[in-house]
Structure formats: C-alpha cells, structure tokens
C-alpha positions in Angstrom: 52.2 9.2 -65.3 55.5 8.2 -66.9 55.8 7.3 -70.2 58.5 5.0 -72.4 60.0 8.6 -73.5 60.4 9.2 -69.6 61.6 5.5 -69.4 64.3 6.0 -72.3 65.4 9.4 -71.1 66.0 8.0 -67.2 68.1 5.1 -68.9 70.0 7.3 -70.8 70.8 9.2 -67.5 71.6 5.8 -66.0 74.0 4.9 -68.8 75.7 8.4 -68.8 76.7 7.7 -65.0 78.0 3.9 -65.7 79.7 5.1 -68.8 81.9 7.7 -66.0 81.6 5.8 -63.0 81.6 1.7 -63.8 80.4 -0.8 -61.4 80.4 -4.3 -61.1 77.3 -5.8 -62.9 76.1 -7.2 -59.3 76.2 -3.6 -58.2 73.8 -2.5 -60.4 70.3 -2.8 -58.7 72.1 -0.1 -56.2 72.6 1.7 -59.2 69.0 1.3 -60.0 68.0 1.7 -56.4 70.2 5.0 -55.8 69.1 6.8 -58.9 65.5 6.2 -58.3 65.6 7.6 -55.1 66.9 10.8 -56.0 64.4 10.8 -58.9 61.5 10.6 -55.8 63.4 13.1 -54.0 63.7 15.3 -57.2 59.7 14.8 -58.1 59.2 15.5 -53.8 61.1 18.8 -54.0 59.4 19.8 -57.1 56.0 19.8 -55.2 57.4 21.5 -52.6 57.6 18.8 -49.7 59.7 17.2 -47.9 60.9 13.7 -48.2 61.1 12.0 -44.2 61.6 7.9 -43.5 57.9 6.8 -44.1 58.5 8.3 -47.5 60.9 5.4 -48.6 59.2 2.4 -46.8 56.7 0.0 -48.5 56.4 0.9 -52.4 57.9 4.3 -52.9 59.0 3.1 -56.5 56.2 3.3 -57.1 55.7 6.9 -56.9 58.2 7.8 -59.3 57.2 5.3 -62.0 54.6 2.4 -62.3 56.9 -0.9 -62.4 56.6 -1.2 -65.9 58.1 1.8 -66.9 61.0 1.5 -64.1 61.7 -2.4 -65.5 61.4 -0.6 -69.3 64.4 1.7 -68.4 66.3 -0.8 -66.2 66.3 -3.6 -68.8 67.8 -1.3 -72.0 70.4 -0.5 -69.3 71.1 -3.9 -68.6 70.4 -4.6 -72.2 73.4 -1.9 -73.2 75.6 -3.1 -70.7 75.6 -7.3 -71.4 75.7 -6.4 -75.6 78.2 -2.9 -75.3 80.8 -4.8 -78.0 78.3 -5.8 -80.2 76.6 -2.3 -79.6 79.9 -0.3 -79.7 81.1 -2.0 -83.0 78.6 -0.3 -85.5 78.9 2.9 -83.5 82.7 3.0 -84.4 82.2 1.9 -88.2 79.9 4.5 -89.1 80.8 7.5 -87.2 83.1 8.3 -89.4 86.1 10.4 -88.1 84.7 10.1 -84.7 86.7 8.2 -81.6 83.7 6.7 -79.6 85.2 8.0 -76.6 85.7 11.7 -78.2 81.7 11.6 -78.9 80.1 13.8 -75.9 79.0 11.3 -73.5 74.8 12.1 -73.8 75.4 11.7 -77.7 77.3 7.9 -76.9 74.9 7.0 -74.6 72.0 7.5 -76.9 73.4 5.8 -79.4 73.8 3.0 -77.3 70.3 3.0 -76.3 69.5 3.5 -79.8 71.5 0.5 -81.5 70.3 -1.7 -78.4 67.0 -1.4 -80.0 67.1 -1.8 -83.4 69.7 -4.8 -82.6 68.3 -6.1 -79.8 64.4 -5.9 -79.8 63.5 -4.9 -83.4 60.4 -7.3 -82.5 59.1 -4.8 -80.0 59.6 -1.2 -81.3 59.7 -0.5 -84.7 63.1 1.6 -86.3 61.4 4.7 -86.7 60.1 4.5 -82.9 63.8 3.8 -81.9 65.3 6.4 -84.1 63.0 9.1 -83.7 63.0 8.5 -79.6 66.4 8.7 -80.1 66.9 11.8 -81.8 64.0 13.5 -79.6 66.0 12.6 -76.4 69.2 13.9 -77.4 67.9 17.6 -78.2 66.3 17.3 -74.7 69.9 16.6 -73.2 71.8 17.8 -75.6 71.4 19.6 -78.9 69.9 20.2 -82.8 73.4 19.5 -84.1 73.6 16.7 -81.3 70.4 15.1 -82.2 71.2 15.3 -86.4 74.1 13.5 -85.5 72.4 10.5 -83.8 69.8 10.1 -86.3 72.7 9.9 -89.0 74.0 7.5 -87.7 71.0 5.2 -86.2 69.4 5.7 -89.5 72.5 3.9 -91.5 73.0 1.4 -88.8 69.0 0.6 -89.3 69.6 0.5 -93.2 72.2 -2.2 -93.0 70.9 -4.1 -89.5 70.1 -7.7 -89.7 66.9 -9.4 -90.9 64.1 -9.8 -88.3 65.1 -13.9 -88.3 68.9 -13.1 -87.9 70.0 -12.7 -84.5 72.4 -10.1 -83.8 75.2 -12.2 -82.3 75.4 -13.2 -86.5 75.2 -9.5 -87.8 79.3 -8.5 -88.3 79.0 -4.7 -88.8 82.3 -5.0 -90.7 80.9 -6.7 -94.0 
C-alpha cells in the first residue's frame, strides 16, 4: 500500500523530469499517464512477471497506487507547476550564494515540493510534516549534505512564511 511519503517521492520524480524536459501544461496527464505506467511495469518486474495488454485495460492505476495517493502526487505537481514564481522566489532569497539552476536538480525539486506546502496548503500538513518529508526524501534521492541543505532552507522559509489567514499571492519574500 502506498503511502503520502511514496506519493511525495513519485512527485518529486515527476517534477525532476518537467524541470529537464518541459511540456505544455495540457500535456501533462500524459505525463502523469506515462510515468505511472512505468511505475506498474517497474512494481510487475519486481515480482518477477510480465506485463501483457490485459495488464493495462480497466483500472491498472490502480495497482500502483489507490487514487488518493496517485491524485496526492499529481496535484503538488500541478500545484508546483501553476505557483513555480511564487515558489521559486523564496528559494532564490535564502539560498544564499546558490543560483537556483546550479542547485542539483533532486535538491530544487524538493524544495519546490517543499515550499508548495508550507505556501500553499499550510491548512492540510503541518511545517514540520512538510519539512521533515522533505528532508527524508532528499537523503533517499540524494544525500546527508543534500538533505541538511533542504531543511536549512525550508526551515527559514517556514520561519518567515505568511500567517494562516494570509494567502500566499500577498506573502513578498523580499520584505
């Protein structure tokens, strides 16, 4: 059974491969589509069998993830994707010395993930949910140093976020 952990670390998979190979925002649920057919065939090879066309007909989503957890990790991609200035700006201001596009790309993308969350639905997880998730998924794709880095920086970004009643259109990370 997946979890939201499996859920975060899939988006940040699916953000890695828009952040090299863009699409078109109506391409996405091929995006979406592609990648969770190879996770099927990935989970189908691991038991040792062999995917043929029945495998793919009906609900086969549904044996890689309950909808849920799939719609969990779709919508902070699509989340990171519609807000990426508003999510890139406090990335740039407090990682200091640090071009966002000379950050390794697994490091980035969980940052984005990460500052999508505390920006963007502080209501549903709380910052030390988002920032230890965070950190926990970076040392599984990348590593310690990696993973001190991103709590670093989620951790000041959660310091100085907006109120719960602000929303984060209103929240200039240059004051």
């Amino acid at each position: 059974m997946a979890t939201r952990r499996q859920a975060r670390e899939w988006a940040v998979q699916i953000l890695f491969q828009l952040d090299l190979n863009p699409v078109a925002p109506d391409k996405l649920q091929s995006v979406f589509d592609e990648f969770w057919a190879n996770q099927l065939r990935l989970q189908l090879e691991t038991a040792d069998e062999t995917p043929d066309a029945e495998t793919f007909s009906g609900t086969w989503r549904d044996r890689v993830a309950s909808p849920k957890i799939r719609q969990f990790a779709e919508r902070i991609v699509e989340g990171v994707r519609e807000h990426l200035e508003q999510i890139d700006a406090p990335l740039v201001k407090y990682a200091t010395n640090w071009d966002l596009h000379r950050m390794g790309g697994i490091e980035r993308n969980v940052l984005r993930m990460g500052v999508y969350e505390l920006l963007f639905r502080a209501r549903d997880v709380p910052v030390a949910v988002v920032i230890n998730e965070a950190v926990d998924v970076c040392k599984f794709f990348g590593t310690r140093e990696s993973a001190r880095f991103v709590n670093g920086i989620l951790d000041r970004i959660a310091r100085e976020r907006p109120a719960e009643g602000l929303q984060p259109e209103s929240w200039s990370p240059e004051r």
